[in-house]
C-alpha positions as CSV (number, residue, x, y, z in Angstrom):
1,X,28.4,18.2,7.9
2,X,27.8,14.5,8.3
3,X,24.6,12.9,8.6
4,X,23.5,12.0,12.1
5,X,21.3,9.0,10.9
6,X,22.6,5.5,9.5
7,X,21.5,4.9,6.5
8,X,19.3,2.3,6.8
9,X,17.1,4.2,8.8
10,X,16.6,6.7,6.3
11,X,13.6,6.5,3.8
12,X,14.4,6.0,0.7
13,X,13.7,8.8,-1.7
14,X,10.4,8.0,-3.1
15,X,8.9,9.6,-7.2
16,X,5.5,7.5,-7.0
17,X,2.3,7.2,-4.7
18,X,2.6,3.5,-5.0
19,X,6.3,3.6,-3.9
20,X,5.4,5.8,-0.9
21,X,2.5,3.3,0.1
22,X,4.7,0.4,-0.2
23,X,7.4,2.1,1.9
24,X,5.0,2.9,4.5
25,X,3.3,-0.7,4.8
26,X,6.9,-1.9,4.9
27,X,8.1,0.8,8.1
28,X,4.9,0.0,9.6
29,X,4.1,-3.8,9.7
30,X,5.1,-5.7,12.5
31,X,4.7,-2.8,14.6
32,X,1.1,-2.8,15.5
33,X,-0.1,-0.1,12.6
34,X,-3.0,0.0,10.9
35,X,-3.5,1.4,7.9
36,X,-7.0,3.0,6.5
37,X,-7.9,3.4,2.9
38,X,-11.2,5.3,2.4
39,X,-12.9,5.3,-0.8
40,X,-15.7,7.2,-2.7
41,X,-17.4,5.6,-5.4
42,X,-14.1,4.0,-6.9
43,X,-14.5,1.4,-9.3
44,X,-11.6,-1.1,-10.4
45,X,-11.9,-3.4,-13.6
46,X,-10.6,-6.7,-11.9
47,X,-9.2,-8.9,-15.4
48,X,-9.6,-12.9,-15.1
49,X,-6.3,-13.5,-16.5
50,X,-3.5,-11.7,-18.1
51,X,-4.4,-12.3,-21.7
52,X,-5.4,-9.6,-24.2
53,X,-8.8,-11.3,-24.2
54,X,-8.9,-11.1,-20.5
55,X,-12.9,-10.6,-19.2
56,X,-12.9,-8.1,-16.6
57,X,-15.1,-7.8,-13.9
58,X,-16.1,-4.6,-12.1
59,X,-15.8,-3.8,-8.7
60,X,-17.4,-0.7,-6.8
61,X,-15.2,0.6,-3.3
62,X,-17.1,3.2,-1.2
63,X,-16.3,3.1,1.9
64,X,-13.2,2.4,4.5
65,X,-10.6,-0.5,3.7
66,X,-8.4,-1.6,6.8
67,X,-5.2,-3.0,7.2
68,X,-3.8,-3.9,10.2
69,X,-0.8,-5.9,11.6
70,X,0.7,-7.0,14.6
71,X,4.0,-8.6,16.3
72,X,3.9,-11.9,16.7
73,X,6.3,-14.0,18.9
């Protein structure tokens, strides 16, 4: 039985949650989506630079994080 939809409409198989969250941002921008993150108490070490010596500052999230788009002409 062949498949009924082309393939570039078909989602790519995904094996990570990053993956899957940069699929979805990708099917959903330009179409009006928003997107909303909501974190509890989630802290992220934020490095100043990429060497091994790298200070790192440290950021707390707790609350809602939202990301929107929309089509533009």
């Amino acid at each position: 039985m062949a498949d009924a939809e082309p393939t570039e409409e078909r989602i790519d198989e995904t094996t990570t949650w990053p993956d899957l969250a940069i699929s979805l941002y990708d099917r959903l921008t330009g179409r009006g989506a928003e997107i909303i993150y909501e974190f509890e108490d989630m802290e992220v070490e934020v490095p100043s630079g990429t060497g091994e010596d790298a200070e790192h500052a440290r950021w707390r999230l707790d609350g809602e994080l939202r990301v929107s788009t929309e089509e533009r002409d």
